[in-house]
C-alpha positions as CSV (number, residue, x, y, z in Angstrom):
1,X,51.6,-32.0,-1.0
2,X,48.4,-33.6,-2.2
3,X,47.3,-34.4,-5.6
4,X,44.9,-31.3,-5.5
5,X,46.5,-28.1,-6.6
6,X,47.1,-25.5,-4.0
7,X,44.4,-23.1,-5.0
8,X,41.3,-25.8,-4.5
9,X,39.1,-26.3,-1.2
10,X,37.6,-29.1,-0.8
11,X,34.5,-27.2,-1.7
12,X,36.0,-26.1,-5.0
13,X,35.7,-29.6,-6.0
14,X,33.5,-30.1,-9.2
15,X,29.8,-31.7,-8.1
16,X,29.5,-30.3,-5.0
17,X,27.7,-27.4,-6.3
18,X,30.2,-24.5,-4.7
19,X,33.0,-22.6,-6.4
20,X,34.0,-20.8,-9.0
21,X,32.6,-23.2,-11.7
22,X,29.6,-24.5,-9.6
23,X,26.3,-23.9,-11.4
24,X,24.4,-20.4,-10.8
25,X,20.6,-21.0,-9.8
26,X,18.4,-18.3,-9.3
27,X,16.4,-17.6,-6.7
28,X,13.3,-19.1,-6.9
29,X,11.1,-16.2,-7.8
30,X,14.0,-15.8,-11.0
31,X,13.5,-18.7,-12.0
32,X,10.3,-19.3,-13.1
33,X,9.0,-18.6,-16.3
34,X,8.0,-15.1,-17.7
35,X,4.4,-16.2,-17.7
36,X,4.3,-17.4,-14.0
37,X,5.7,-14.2,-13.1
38,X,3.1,-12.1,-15.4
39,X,-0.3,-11.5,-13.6
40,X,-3.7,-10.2,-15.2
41,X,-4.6,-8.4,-12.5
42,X,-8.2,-9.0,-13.8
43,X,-10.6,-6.4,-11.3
44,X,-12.4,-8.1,-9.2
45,X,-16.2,-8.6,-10.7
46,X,-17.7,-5.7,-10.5
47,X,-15.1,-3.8,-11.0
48,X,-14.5,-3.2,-14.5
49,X,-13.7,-0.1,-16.4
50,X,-15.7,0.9,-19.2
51,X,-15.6,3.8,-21.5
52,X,-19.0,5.4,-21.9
53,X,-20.1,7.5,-25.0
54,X,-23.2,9.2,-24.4
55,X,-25.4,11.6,-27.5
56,X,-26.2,14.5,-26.5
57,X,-27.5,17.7,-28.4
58,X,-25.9,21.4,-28.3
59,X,-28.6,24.3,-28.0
60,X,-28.1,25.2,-31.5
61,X,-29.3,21.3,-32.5
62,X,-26.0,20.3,-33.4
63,X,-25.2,16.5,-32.0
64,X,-22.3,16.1,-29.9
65,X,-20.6,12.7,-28.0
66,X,-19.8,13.2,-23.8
67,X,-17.6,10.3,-23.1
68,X,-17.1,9.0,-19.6
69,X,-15.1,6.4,-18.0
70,X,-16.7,4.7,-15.5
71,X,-15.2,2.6,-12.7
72,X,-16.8,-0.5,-11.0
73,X,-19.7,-1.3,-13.4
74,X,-20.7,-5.1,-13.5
75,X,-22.2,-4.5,-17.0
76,X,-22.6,-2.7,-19.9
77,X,-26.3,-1.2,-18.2
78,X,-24.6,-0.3,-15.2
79,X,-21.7,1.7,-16.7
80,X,-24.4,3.7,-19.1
81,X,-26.5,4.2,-15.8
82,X,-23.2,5.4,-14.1
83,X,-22.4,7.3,-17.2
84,X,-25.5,9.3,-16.9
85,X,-25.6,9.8,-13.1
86,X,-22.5,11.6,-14.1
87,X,-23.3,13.8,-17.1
88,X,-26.1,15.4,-14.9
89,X,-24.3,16.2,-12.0
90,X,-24.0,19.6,-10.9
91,X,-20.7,20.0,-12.6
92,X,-21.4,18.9,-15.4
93,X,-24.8,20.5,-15.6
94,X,-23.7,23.8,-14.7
95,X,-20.4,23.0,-17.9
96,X,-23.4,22.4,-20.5
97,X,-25.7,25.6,-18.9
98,X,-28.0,23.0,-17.7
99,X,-28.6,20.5,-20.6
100,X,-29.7,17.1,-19.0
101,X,-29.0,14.4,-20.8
102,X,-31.5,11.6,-21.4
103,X,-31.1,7.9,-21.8
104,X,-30.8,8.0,-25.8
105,X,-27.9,6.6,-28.0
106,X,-25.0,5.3,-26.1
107,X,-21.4,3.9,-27.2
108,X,-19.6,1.3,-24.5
109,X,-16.3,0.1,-24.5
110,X,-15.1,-2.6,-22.2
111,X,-11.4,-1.0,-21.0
112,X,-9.5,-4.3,-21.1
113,X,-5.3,-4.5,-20.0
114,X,-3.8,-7.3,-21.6
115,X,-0.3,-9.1,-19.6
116,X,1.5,-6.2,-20.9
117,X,0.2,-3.6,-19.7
118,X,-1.5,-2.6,-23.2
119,X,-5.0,-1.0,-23.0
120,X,-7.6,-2.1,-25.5
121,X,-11.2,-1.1,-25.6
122,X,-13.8,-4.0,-26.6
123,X,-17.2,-2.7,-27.7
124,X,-20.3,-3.7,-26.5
125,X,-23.6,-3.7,-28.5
């Protein structure tokens, strides 16, 4: 009989970095931290979302606010452009018995998604 007791290898052996009390590593995508594994996803540019408030008035005079959300805009312009291209569509024409809706007060909110996942609307003046 060796020194070694009977239920070690040679690879049990501390330092060599197998057995039952070798150290665990993780793979190497486990390893790294939380914020190396946490993307933005920021959109490509022109391709942000916006939220897009848009005055409009009933037949009866009363005001009213259409809001749209408006995918790949590169600006604030572009998503109220989009917004309106929108509002007088056919559909939505045809919803409002023909009402157009002109370029007057508008309300825009950046859609922004932070590292978790949270939504948050930034407004734009």
């Amino acid at each position: 009989m060796t020194g070694r007791d009977s239920r070690e290898s040679a690879t049990d052996s501390p330092g060599t970095g197998t057995g039952p009390h070798a150290p665990r590593h993780a793979p190497d995508h486990q390893r790294r931290s939380p914020a190396d594994r946490t993307t933005t996803h920021a959109p490509a540019p022109g391709q942000d979302k916006w939220l897009v408030g848009l005055e409009a008035r009933t037949a009866s005079g009363r005001r009213l606010w259409l809001f749209y959300v408006v995918n790949q805009a590169c600006d604030a312009g572009h998503a109220v452009h989009q917004a309106l291209v929108r509002a007088n569509s056919a559909p939505e024409l045809a919803a409002r018995d023909g009402a157009l809706i002109k370029s007057g007060r508008a309300e825009v909110h950046q859609i922004h998604r932070d590292r978790l996942g949270r939504l948050s609307l930034v407004r734009h003046i």
